[in-house]
N, C-alpha and C positions, 0 to 999 in steps of 0.2 A: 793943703788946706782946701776944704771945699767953701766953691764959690758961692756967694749971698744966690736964694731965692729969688728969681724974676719971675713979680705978675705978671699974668694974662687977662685981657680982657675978655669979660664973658661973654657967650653970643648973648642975640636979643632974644630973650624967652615967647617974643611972638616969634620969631623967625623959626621955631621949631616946631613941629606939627605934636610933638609931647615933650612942653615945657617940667622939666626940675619942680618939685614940689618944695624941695630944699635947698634954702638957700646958701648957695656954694663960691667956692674962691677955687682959679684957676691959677698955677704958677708950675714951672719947673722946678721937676724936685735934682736936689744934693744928693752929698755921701750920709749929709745926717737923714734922710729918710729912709736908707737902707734896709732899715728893720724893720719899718711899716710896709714897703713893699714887698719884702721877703713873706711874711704873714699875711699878706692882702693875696698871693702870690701862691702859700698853700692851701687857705680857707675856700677861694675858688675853682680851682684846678683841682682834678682828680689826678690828671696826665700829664705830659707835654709841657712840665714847669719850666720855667727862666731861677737857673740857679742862684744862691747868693752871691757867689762869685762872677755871673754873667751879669747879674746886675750892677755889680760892684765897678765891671767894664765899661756896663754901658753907661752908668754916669761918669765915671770919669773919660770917657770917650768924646774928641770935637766931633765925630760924626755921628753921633748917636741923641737924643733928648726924648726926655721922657716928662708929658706933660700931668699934673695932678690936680686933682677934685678933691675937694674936702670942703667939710662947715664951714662957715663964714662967721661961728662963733670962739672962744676960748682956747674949747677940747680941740678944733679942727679938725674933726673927725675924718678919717682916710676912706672917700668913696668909691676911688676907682681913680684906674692911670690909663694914659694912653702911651706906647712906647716906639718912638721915630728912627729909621736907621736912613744917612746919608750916605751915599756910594759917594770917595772923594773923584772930582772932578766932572763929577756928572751936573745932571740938573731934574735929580728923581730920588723921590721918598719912597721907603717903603715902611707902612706901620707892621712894626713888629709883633704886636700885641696890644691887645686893649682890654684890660678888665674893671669890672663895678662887681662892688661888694653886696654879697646877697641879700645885705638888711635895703641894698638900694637898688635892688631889681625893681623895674618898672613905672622908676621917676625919672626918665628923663636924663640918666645921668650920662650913660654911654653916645644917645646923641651930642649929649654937649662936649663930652671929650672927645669927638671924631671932628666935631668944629673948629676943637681949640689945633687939633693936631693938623688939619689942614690949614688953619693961618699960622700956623707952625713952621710949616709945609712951605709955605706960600712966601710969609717973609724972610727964609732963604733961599728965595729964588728959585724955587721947585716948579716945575710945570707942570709936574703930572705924581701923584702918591698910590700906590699899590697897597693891596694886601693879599693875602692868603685868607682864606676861613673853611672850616670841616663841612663837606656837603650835606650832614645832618644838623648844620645848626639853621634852622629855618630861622629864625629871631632875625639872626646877626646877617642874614643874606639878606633877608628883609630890609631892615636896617640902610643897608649898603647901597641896596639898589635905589632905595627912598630919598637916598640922599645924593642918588647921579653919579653913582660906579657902575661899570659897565663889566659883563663880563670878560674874559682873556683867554683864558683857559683851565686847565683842570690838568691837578695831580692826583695819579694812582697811588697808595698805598703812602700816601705823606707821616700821618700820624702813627703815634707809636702804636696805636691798635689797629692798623692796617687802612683805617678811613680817608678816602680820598681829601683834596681839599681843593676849591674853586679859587681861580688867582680873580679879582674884578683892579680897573683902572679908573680914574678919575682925573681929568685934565684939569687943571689949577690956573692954568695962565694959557691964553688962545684958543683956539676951539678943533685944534687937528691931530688925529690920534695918532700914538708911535709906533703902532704897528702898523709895515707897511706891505705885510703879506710874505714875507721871508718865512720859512720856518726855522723854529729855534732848536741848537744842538748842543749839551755841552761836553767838553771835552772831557775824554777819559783816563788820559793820562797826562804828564807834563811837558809832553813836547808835540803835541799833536796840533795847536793851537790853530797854524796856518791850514793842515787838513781837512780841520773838524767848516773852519769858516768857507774853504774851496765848497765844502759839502754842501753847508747851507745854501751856499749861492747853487749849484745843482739843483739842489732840490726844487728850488722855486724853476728853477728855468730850461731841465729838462724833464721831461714828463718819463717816469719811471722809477726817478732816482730813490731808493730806502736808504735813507739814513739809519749808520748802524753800526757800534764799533769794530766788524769787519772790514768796509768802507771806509773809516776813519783810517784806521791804519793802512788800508793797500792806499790810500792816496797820500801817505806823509813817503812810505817806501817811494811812490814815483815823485817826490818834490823835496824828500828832504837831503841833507849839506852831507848826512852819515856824522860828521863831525859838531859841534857848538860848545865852548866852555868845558862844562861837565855834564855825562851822561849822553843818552843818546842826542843827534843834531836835529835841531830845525830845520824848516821848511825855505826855501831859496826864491825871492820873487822871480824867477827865471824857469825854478822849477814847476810852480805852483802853474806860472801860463802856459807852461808846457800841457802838464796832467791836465789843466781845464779843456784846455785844444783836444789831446784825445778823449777827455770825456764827454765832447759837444759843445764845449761853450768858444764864444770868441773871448779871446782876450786880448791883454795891451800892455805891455809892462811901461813901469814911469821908477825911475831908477835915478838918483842925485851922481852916482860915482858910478864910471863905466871901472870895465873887469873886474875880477875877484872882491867880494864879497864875506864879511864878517870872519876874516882868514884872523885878524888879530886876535877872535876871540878864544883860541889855543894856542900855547905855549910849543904844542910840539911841535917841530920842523916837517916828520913823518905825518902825521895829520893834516897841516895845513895842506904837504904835495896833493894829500889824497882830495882834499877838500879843493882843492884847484882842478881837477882833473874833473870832478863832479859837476862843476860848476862849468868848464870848459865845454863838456858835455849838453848842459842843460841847454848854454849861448847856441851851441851848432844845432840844435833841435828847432830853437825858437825861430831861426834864421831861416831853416829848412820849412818850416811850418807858417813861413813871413806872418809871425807875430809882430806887430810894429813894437819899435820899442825907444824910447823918449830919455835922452839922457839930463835932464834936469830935474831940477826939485820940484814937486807938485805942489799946487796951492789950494788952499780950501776953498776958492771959486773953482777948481779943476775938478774938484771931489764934487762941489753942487752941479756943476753944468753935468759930470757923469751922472751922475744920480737921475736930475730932472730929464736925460735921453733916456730911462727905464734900468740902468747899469747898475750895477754894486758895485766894489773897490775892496777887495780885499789890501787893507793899510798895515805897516808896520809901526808899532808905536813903542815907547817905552814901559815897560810893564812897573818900572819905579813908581810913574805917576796916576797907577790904577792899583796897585796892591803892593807897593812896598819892595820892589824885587828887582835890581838893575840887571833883566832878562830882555833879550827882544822878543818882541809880543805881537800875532796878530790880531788883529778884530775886523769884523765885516761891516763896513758903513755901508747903508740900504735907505736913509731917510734923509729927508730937510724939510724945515718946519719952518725957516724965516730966520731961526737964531740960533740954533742946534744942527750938529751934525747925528743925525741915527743912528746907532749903534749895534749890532749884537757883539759880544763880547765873551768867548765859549768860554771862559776862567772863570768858576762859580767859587769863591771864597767861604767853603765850609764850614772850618775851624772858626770865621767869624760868624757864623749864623746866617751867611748869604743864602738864597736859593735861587732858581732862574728868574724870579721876578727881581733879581736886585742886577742881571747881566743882559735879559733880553731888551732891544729896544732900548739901550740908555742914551737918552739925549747930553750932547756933548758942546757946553759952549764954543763956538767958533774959535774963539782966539787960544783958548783950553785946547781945542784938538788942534789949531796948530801947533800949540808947544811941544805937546807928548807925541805928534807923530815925526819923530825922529828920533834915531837910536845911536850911540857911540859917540865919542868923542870928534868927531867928523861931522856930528848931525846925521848922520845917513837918512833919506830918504827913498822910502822904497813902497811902491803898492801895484799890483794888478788889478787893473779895471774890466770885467766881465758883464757878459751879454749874451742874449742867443743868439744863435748863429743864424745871419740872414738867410 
């Protein structure tokens, strides 16, 4: 059953530099608006539509809302929607979409639904709301920047007619931005995870590095287990400060359980040997190469004080409580903001309509990334912390 309709309060019509000519009612829409959307949905789009079925998702979705304009009379006429994706466990919005219908071009209305969607935004605790938009829409950049989004960066060939699109940010809660100069990479296949993040940290901190999925892969080859589950193996925090060592960076391993590692997560006897010997390897390297290495659990003070020395941490977390998948997961922590730990996150969730604005830079509440950064029934804690080499 869909749930009752929640108003919204409308902004104040002076607060906006081109107040609504009509007067309008803000609320989240249900499954019964379905078919006003779907029709609001192909009357403006020529391209790039939000199916019935993705619609259909995203209302019934907890991390999804999608806020509506209409008459404040009878008919309540359908003026335009604004459409909100939550990343779980983060503390970042990204609008999916925002459209006004073309009888309501140039009242005001699309500002007022970019307000409602940011105290949208805001009263779930969002710090910071993204968007995308085609770098020919001169309106809607306008728009954006008028209202204090900043830009991020730019996608090549996003739209289905090959139109780049500009990503802009807007901070919601404090005034310090999540990008903190890392570049962002996403992973290209399903086990590269720990490589693709070794990378990024590269790239900021050795001067040279392209990132690139030939790089991606020759550094899971020098870090990964060979074994994990099913499919090819992960990357080994023992391996990962290995590869950073010879690829210039200092690192640090911070490890909960001394010797072998993630052996339980295969069934075969023959694989675990081999996956011991890998790993046996990886220890005599790091030894060789006096990586320091710290056999307790890390703390999110551990992560802030590395961070605030100029470090990353490449973390291992549980990917259940970032997309649904009881995998071990890495992500590269690069920021702190007072409440958040900084994120890049190379796992772009496709099939759900993610793109890199819903993985780069996700601010992560503290006691939130304490939970998720541990894996297995053990808890395992594991991350390398990286630097330039003095």
């Amino acid at each position: 059953m869909a749930s009752p309709a929640r108003s919204l309060t409308p902004a104040s019509p002076a607060a906006a530099p081109t107040a609504p000519t009509t007067a309008i009612r803000l609320r989240l829409a249900t499954l019964a608006d379905l078919d006003r959307l779907v029709a609001l949905e192909n009357a403006v789009f020529d391209a790039d539509r939000i199916s019935r079925r993705s619609f259909r998702a995203l209302l019934q979705s907890p991390s999804a809302s999608i806020v509506l304009a209409e008459t404040s009379d009878k008919e309540a006429a359908l003026l335009g929607y604004g459409a909100l994706l939550f990343r779980a466990g983060t503390a970042l919005a990204r609008l999916y979409s925002l459209a006004v219908s073309r009888e309501s071009s140039g009242r005001g209305i699309g500002r007022t639904l970019l307000k409602a969607v940011e105290r949208e935004a805001f009263e779930r605790d969002r710090i910071a709301l993204r968007l995308e938009v085609r770098e020919d829409n001169t309106r809607a950049i306008g728009l954006y920047r008028s209202e204090g989004f900043r830009p991020i960066g730019r996608y090549l060939d996003y739209y289905a007619d090959h139109m780049p699109a500009l990503r802009f940010e807007k901070t919601l809660r404090g005034d310090l931005p999540l990008d903190g100069g890392v570049p962002y990479y996403e992973q290209t296949t399903d086990f590269t995870c720990g490589a693709c993040c070794l990378m990024m940290a590269l790239a900021r901190d050795v001067p040279g590095t392209l990132m690139s999925p030939v790089l991606e892969l020759r550094l899971w080859r020098e870090a990964t287990t060979i074994f994990m589950m099913s499919g090819p193996g992960g990357c080994d925090p023992y391996g990962l400060a290995v590869a950073a060592h010879e690829f210039g960076l200092a690192s640090e391993i911070h490890v909960s359980e001394p010797g072998g590692l993630f052996l339980d997560s295969v069934r075969s006897a023959e694989k675990q040997k081999v996956m011991a010997v890998v790993q046996e390897d990886f220890r005599a390297r790091a030894e060789a190469y006096s990586i320091p290495v710290l056999i307790r659990p890390f703390t999110v003070a551990d992560i802030r004080e590395a961070i605030a020395a100029g470090k990353t941490a490449v973390v291992l977390i549980s990917g259940y409580h970032m997309f649904g998948k009881k995998v071990p997961h890495w992500v590269l922590a690069h920021g702190d903001d007072g409440r958040h730990i900084v994120i890049h996150d190379p796992w772009v969730e496709d099939e759900r309509g993610e793109t890199i604005a819903d993985a780069a830079s996700l601010p992560i509440p503290y006691a939130t990334f304490d939970r998720i950064a541990r894996f297995g029934k053990i808890g395992l804690r594991a991350a390398v912390f990286l630097s330039r080499r003095g």
